[in-house]
N, C-alpha and C positions, 0 to 999 in steps of 0.2 A: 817841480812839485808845487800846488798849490796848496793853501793854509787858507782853510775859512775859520773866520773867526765870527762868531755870532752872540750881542751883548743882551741881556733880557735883564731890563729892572725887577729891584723889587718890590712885590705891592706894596699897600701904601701904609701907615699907619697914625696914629691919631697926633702923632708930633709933627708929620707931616701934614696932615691935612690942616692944620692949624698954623700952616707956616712957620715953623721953628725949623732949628737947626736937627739935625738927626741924633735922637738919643737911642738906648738902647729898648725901645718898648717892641713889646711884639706885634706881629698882626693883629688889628682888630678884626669884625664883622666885615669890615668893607674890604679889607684888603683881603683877607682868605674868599670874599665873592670875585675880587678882582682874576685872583687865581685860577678858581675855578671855570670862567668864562670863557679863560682863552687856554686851557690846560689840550684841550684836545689841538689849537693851532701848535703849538709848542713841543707837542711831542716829540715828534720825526728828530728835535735838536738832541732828547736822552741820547742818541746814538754816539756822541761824539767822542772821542779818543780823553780829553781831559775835558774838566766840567768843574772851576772854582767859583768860589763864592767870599764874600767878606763877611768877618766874623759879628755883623750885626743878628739879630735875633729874627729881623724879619725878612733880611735874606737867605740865611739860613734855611727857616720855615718854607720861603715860596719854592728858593730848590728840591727841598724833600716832599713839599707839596705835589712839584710836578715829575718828584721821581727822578732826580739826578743824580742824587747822590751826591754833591760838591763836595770840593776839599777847599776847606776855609782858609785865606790867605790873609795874612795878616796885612801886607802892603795893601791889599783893598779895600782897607775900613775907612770911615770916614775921616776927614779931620779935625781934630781935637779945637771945638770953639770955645771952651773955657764957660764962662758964665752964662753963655748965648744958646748954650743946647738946652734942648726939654722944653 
């Protein structure tokens, strides 16, 4: 039996685009345009059997953005950089 597994980041947001470590902000403007540009390539993936995501706020958003419905897994958040995030 085959297992495809297929990973999709998530857009971006304003901690990110400033080079920081990941804190918990949400999508900005650009990331929810990020979403929307390639939302019709990424569809065909809604179908798939399971569909998680990490409990950040703008992974979160771009899964329910693209209609997945993810189940938030704690093991895939980021890790914890102390003074270094945000």
């Amino acid at each position: 039996m085959a297992l495809r597994v297929t990973f999709v980041a998530a857009a971006g947001s304003s901690s990110v685009l400033a080079e920081r470590f990941e804190d918990d902000r949400p999508l900005d403007q650009a990331g929810w345009s990020e979403v929307q540009r390639v939302t019709h390539e990424l569809l065909p993936l809604a179908a798939a059997d399971l569909r998680y995501c990490s409990p950040a706020p703008r992974s979160r958003a771009t899964g329910a953005c693209l209609g997945y419905a993810p189940l938030v897994q704690l093991a895939l958040r980021d890790c914890g950089m102390g003074r270094w995030r945000g």
